[in-house]
TIVO-2410 file (N, C-alpha, C; in nm, 3 decimals):
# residues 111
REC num residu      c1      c2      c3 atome chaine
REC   1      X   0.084  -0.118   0.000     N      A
REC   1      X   0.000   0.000   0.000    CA      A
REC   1      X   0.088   0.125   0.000     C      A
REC   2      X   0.005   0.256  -0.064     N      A
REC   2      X   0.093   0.388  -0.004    CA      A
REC   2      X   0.002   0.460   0.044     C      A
REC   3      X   0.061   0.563   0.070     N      A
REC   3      X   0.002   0.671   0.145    CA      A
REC   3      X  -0.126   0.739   0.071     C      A
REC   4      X  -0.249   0.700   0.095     N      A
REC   4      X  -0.385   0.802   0.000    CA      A
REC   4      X  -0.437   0.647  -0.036     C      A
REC   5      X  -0.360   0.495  -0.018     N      A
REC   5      X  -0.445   0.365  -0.062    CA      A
REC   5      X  -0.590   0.324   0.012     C      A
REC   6      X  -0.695   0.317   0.014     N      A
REC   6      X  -0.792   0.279   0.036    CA      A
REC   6      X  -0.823   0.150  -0.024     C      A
REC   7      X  -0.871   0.013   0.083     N      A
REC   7      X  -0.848  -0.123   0.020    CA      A
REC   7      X  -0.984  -0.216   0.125     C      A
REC   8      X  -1.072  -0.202   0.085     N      A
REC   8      X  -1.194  -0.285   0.108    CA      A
REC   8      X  -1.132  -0.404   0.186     C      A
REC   9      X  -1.184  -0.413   0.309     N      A
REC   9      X  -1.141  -0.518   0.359    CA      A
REC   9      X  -1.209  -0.628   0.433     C      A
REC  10      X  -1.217  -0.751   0.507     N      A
REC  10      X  -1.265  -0.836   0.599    CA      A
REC  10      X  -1.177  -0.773   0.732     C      A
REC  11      X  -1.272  -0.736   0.792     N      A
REC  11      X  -1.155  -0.697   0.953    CA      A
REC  11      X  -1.090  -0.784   1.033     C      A
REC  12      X  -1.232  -0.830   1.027     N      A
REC  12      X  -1.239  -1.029   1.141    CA      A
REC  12      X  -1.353  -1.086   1.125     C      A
REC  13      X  -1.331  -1.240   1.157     N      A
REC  13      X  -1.437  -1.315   1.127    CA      A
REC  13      X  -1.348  -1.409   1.248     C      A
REC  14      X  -1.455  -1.404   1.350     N      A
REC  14      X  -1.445  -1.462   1.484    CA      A
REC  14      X  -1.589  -1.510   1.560     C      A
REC  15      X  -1.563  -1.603   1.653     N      A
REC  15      X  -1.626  -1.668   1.739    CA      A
REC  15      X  -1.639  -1.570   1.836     C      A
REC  16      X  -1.754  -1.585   1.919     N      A
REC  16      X  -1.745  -1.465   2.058    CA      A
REC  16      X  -1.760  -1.617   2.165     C      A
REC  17      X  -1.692  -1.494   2.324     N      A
REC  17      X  -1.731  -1.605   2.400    CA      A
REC  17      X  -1.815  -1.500   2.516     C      A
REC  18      X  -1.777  -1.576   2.600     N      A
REC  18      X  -1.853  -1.505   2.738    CA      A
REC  18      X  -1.758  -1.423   2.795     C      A
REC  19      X  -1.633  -1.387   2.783     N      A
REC  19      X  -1.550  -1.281   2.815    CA      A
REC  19      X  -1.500  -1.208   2.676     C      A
REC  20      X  -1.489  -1.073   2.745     N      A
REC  20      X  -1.474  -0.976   2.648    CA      A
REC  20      X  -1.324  -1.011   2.569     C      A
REC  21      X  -1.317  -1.013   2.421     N      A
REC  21      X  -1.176  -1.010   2.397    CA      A
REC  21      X  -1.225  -0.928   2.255     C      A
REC  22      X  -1.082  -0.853   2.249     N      A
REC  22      X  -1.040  -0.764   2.134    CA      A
REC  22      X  -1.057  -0.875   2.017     C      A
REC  23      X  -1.121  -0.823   1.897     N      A
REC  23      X  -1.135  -0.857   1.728    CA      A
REC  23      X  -1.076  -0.808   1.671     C      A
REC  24      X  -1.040  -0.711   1.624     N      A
REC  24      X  -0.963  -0.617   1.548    CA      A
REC  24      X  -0.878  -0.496   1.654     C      A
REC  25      X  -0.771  -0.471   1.547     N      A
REC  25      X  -0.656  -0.391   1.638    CA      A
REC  25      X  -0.614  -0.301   1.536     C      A
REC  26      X  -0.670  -0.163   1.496     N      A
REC  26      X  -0.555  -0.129   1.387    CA      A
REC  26      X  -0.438  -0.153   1.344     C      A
REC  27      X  -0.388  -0.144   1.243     N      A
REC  27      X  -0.274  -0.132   1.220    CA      A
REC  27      X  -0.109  -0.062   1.265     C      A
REC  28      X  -0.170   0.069   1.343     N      A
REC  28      X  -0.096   0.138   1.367    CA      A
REC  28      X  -0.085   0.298   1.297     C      A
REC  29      X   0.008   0.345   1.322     N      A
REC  29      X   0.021   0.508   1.364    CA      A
REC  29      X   0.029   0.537   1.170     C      A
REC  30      X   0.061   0.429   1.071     N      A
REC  30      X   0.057   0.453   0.967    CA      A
REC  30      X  -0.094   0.420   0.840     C      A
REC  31      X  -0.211   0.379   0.964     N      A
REC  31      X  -0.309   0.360   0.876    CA      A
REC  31      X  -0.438   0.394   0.977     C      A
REC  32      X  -0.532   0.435   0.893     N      A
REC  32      X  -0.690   0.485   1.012    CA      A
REC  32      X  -0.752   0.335   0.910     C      A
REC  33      X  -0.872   0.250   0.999     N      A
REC  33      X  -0.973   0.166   0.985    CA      A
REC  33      X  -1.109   0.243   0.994     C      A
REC  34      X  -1.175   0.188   0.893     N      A
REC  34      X  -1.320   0.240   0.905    CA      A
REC  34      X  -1.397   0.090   0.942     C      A
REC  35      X  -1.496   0.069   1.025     N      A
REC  35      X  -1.520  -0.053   1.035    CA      A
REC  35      X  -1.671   0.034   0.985     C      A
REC  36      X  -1.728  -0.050   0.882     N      A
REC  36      X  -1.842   0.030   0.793    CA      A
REC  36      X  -1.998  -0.094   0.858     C      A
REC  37      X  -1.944  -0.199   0.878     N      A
REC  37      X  -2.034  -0.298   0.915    CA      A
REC  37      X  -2.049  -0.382   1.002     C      A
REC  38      X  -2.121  -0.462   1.077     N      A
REC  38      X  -2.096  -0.516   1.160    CA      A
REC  38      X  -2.187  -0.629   1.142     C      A
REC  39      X  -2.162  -0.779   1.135     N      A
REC  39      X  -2.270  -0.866   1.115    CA      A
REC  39      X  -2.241  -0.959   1.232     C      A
REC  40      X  -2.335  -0.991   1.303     N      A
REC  40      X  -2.340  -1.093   1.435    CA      A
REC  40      X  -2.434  -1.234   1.411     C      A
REC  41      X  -2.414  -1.359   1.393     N      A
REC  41      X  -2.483  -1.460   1.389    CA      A
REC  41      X  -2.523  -1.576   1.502     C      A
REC  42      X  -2.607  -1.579   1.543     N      A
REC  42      X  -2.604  -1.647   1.656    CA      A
REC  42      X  -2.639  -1.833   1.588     C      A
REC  43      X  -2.555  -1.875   1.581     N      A
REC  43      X  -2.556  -2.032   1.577    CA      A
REC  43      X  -2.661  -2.107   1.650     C      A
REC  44      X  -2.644  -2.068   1.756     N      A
REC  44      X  -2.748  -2.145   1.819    CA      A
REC  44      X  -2.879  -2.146   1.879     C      A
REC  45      X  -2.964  -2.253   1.936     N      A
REC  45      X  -3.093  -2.253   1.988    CA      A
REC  45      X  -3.152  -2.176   2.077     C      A
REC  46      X  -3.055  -2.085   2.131     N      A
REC  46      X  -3.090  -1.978   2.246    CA      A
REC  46      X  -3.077  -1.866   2.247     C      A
REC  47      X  -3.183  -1.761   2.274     N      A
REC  47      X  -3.161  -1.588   2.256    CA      A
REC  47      X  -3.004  -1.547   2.311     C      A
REC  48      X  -2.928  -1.454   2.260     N      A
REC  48      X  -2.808  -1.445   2.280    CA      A
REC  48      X  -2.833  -1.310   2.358     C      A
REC  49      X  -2.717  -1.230   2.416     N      A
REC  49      X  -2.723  -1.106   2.403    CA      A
REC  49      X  -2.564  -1.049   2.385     C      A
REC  50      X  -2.558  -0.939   2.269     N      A
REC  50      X  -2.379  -0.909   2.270    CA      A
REC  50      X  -2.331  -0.770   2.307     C      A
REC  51      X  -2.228  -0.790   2.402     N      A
REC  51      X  -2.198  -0.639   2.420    CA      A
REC  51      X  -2.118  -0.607   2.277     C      A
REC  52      X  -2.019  -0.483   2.288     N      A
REC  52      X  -1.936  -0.446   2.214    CA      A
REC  52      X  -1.878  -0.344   2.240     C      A
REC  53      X  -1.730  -0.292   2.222     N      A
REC  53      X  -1.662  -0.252   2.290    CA      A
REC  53      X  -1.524  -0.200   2.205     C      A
REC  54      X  -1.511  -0.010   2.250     N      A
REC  54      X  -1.440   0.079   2.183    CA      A
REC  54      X  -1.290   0.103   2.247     C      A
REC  55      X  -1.177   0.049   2.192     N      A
REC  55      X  -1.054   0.108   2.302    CA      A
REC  55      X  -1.045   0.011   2.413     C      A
REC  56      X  -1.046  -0.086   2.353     N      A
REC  56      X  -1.036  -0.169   2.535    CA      A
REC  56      X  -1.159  -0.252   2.541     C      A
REC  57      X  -1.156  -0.317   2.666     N      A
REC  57      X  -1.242  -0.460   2.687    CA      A
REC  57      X  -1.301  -0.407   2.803     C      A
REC  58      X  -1.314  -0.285   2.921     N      A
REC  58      X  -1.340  -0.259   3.025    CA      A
REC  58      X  -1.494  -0.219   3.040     C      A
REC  59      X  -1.561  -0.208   3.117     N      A
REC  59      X  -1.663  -0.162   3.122    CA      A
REC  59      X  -1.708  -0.006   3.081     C      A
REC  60      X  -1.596   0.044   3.126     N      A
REC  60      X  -1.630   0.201   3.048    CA      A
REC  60      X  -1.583   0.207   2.898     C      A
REC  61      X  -1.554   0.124   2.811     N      A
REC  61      X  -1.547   0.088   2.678    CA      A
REC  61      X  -1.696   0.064   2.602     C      A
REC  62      X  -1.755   0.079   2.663     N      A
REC  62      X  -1.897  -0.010   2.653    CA      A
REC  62      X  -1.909   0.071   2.543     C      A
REC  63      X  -1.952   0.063   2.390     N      A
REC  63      X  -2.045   0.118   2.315    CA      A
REC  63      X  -2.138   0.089   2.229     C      A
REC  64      X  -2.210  -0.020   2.301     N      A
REC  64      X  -2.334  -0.091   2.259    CA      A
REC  64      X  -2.371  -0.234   2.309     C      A
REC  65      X  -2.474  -0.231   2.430     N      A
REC  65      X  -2.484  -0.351   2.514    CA      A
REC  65      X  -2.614  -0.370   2.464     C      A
REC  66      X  -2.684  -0.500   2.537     N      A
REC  66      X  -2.795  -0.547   2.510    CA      A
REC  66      X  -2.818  -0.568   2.398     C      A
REC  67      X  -2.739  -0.648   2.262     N      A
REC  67      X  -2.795  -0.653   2.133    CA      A
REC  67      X  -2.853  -0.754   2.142     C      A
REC  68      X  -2.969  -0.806   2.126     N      A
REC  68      X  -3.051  -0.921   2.116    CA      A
REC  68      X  -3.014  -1.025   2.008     C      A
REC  69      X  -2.954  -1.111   1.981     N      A
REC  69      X  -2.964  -1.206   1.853    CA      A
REC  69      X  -3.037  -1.342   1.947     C      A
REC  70      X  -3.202  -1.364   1.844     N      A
REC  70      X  -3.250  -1.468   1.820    CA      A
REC  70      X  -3.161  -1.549   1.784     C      A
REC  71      X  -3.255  -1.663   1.853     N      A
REC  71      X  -3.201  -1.815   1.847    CA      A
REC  71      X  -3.204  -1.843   1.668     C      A
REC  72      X  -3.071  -1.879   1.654     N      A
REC  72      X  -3.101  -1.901   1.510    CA      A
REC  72      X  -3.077  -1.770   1.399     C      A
REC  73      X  -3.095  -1.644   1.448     N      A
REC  73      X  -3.076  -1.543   1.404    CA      A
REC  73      X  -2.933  -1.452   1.390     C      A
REC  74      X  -2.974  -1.344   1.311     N      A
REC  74      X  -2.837  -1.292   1.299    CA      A
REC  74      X  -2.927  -1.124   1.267     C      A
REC  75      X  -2.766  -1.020   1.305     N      A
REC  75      X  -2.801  -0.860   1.332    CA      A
REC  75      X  -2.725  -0.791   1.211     C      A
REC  76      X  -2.707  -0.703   1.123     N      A
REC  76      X  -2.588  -0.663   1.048    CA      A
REC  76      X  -2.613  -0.528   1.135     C      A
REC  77      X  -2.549  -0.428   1.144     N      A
REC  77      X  -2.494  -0.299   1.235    CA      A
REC  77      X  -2.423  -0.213   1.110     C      A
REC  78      X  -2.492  -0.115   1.096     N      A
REC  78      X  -2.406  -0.040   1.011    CA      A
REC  78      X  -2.371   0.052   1.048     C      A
REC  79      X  -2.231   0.128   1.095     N      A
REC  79      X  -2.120   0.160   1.179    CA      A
REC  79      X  -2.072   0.289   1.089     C      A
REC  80      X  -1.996   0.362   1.158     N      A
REC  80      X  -1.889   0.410   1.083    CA      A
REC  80      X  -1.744   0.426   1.227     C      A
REC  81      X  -1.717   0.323   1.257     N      A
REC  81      X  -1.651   0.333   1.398    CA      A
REC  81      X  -1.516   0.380   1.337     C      A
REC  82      X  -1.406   0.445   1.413     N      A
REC  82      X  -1.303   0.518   1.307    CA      A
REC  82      X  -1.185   0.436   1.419     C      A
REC  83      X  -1.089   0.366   1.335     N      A
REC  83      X  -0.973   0.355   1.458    CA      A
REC  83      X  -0.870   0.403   1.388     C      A
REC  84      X  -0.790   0.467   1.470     N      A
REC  84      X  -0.642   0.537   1.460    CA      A
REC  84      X  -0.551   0.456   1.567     C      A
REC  85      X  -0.404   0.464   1.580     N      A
REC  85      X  -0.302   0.411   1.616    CA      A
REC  85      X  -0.292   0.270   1.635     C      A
REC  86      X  -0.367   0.217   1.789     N      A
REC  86      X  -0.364   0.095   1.802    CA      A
REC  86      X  -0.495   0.105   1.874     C      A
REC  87      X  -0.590   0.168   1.783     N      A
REC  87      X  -0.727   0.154   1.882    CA      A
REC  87      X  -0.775  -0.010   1.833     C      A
REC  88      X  -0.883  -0.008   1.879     N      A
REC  88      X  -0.930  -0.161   1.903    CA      A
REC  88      X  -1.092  -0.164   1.931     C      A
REC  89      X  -1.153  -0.279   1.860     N      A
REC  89      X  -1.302  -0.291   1.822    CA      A
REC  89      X  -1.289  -0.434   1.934     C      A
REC  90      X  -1.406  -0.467   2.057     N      A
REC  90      X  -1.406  -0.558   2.118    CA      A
REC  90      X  -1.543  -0.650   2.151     C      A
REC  91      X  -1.569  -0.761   2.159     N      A
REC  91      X  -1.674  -0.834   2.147    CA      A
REC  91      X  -1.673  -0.961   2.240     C      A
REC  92      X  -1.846  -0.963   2.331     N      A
REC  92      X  -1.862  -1.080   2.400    CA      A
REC  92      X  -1.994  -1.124   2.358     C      A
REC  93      X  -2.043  -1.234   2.430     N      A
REC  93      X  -2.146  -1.251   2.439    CA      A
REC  93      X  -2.221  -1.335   2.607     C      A
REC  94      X  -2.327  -1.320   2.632     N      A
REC  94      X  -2.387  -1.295   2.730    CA      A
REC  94      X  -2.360  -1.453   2.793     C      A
REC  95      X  -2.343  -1.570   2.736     N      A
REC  95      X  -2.370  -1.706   2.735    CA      A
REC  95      X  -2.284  -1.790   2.671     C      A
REC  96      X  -2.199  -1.907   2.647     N      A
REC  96      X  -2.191  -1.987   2.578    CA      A
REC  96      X  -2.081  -1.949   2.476     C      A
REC  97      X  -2.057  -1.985   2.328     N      A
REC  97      X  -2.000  -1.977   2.218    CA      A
REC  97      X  -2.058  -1.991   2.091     C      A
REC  98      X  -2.177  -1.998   2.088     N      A
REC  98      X  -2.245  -1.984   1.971    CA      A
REC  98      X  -2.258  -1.871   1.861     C      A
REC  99      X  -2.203  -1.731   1.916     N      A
REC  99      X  -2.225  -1.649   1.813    CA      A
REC  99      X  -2.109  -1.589   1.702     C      A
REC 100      X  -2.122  -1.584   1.599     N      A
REC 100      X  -1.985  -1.558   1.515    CA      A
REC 100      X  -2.024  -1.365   1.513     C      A
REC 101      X  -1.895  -1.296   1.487     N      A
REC 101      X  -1.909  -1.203   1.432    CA      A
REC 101      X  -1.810  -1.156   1.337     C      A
REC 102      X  -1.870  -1.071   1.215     N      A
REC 102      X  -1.760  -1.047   1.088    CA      A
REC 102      X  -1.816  -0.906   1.095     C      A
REC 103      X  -1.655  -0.825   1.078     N      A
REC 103      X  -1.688  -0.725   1.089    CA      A
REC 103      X  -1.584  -0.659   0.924     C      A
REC 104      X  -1.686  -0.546   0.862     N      A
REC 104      X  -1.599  -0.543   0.707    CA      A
REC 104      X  -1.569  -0.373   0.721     C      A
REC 105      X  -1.520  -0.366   0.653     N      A
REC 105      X  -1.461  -0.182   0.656    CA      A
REC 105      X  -1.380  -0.149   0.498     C      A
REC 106      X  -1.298  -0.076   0.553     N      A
REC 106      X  -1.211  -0.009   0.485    CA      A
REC 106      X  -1.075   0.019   0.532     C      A
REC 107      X  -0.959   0.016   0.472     N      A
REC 107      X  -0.833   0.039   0.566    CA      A
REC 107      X  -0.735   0.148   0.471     C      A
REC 108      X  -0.710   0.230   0.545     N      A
REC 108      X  -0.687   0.379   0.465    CA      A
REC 108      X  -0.487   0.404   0.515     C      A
REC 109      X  -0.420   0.384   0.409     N      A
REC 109      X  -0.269   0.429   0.472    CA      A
REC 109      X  -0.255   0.553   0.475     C      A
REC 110      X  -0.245   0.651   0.572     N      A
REC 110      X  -0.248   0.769   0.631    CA      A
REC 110      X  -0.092   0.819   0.640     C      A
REC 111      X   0.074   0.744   0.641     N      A
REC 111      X   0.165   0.792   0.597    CA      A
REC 111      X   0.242   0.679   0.598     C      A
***
């Protein structure tokens, strides 16, 4: 890539569990992430619920709790979340390991 490249991307495509862990991590001090989408699938037979989480895994990271995914169901989220340096996009779920999440964007080299 150079500097002004813009390149459609897959961010992550991950499993959630019942503790919070980081999905995506920018790149660093030489590229900004746009995360443009957010799709959550719940695999399994039981109502889910997913937090999600800006800068960290902590409770004051929180920026969007209580998402409901039906049993069987799935959410898409359309975002424009912006990360710079080594910010970080984070994801749990309320129960179990049943829910996947893929998250798609854009990744911009900034210098």
């Amino acid at each position: 890539m150079a500097i002004g490249d813009v390149t459609p991307s897959e961010l992550c495509l991950a499993a959630l569990g019942i503790t919070a862990a980081t999905v995506i991590t920018n790149a660093g001090a030489s590229y900004r992430t746009q995360a443009t989408q957010i799709f959550i699938a719940n695999t399994g037979a039981s109502q889910r619920t997913i937090t999600l989480y800006k800068n960290g895994i902590a409770t004051t990271n929180i920026i969007a709790s209580s998402i409901v995914i039906p049993a069987g169901g799935s959410v898409i989220i359309d975002t424009k979340l912006i990360l710079t340096g080594t910010q970080t996009i984070g994801a749990k779920q309320d129960v179990g390991t049943d829910c996947n999440i893929a998250i798609y964007g854009i990744v911009e080299q900034i210098a």
